[in-house]
C-alpha positions in Angstrom: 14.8 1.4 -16.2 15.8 -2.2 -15.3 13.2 -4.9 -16.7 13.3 -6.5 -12.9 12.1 -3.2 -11.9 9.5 -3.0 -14.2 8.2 -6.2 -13.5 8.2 -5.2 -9.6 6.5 -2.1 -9.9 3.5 -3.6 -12.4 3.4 -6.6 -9.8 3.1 -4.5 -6.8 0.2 -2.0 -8.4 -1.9 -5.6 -9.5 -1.1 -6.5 -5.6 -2.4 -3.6 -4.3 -5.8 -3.3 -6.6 -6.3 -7.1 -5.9 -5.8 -7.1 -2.5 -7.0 -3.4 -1.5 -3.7 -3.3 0.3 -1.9 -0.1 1.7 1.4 0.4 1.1 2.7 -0.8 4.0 1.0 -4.8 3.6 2.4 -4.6 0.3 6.1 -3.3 1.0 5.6 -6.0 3.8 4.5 -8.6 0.8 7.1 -7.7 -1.4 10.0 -7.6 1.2 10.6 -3.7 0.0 10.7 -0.5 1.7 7.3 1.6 1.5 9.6 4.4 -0.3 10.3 1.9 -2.4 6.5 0.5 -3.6 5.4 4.8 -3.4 7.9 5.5 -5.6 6.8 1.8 -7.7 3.5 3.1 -7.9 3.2 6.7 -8.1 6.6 7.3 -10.8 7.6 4.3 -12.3 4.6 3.0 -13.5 3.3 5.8 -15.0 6.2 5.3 -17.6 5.4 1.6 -18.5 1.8 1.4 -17.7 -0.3 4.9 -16.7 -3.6 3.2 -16.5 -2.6 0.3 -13.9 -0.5 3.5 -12.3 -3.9 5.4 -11.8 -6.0 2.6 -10.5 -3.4 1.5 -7.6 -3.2 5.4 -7.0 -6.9 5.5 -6.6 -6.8 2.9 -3.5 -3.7 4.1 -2.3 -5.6 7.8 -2.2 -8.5 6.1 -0.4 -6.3 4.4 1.8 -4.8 7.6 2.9 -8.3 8.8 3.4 -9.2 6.4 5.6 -5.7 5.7 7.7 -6.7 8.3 10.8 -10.1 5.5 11.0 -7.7 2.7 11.2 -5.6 4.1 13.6 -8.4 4.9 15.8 -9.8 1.7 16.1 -6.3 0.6 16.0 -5.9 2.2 19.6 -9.4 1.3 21.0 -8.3 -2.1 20.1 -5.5 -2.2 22.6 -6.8 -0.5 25.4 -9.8 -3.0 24.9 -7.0 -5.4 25.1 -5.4 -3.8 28.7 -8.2 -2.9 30.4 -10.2 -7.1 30.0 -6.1 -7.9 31.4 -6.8 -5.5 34.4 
């Protein structure tokens, strides 16, 4: 594996734990596909650094847990939105 890729992946899993971030914020952050920061996070880094792989898997595995939540309030959000427009 590439040293710039590496780097990336290791950068992206200290990103996420930091920031509590889903994949999505952080593909957003790091200008990369969410395939690519999944695949960053979940194969990559187990080869260079399994413990930093298993904590960002941890809050990407309660993110997951908690996505239908945010897509909920997500929605109730924009009808709030449409219906003070109305």
């Amino acid at each position: 594996m590439k040293d710039y890729i590496e780097e990336r992946a290791i950068n992206i899993a200290v990103y996420i734990i930091d920031n509590n971030a889903t994949v999505r914020q952080t593909a957003k952050a790091f200008g990369v596909s969410k395939s690519t920061v999944h695949k960053d996070v979940t194969s990559r880094l187990m080869q260079v650094n399994p413990t930093l792989a298993k904590q960002a898997r941890t809050v990407l595995d309660v993110n997951k847990s908690e996505r239908h939540i945010r897509g909920g309030l997500a929605t109730r959000e924009k009808y709030a939105h449409q219906h003070a427009e109305a």
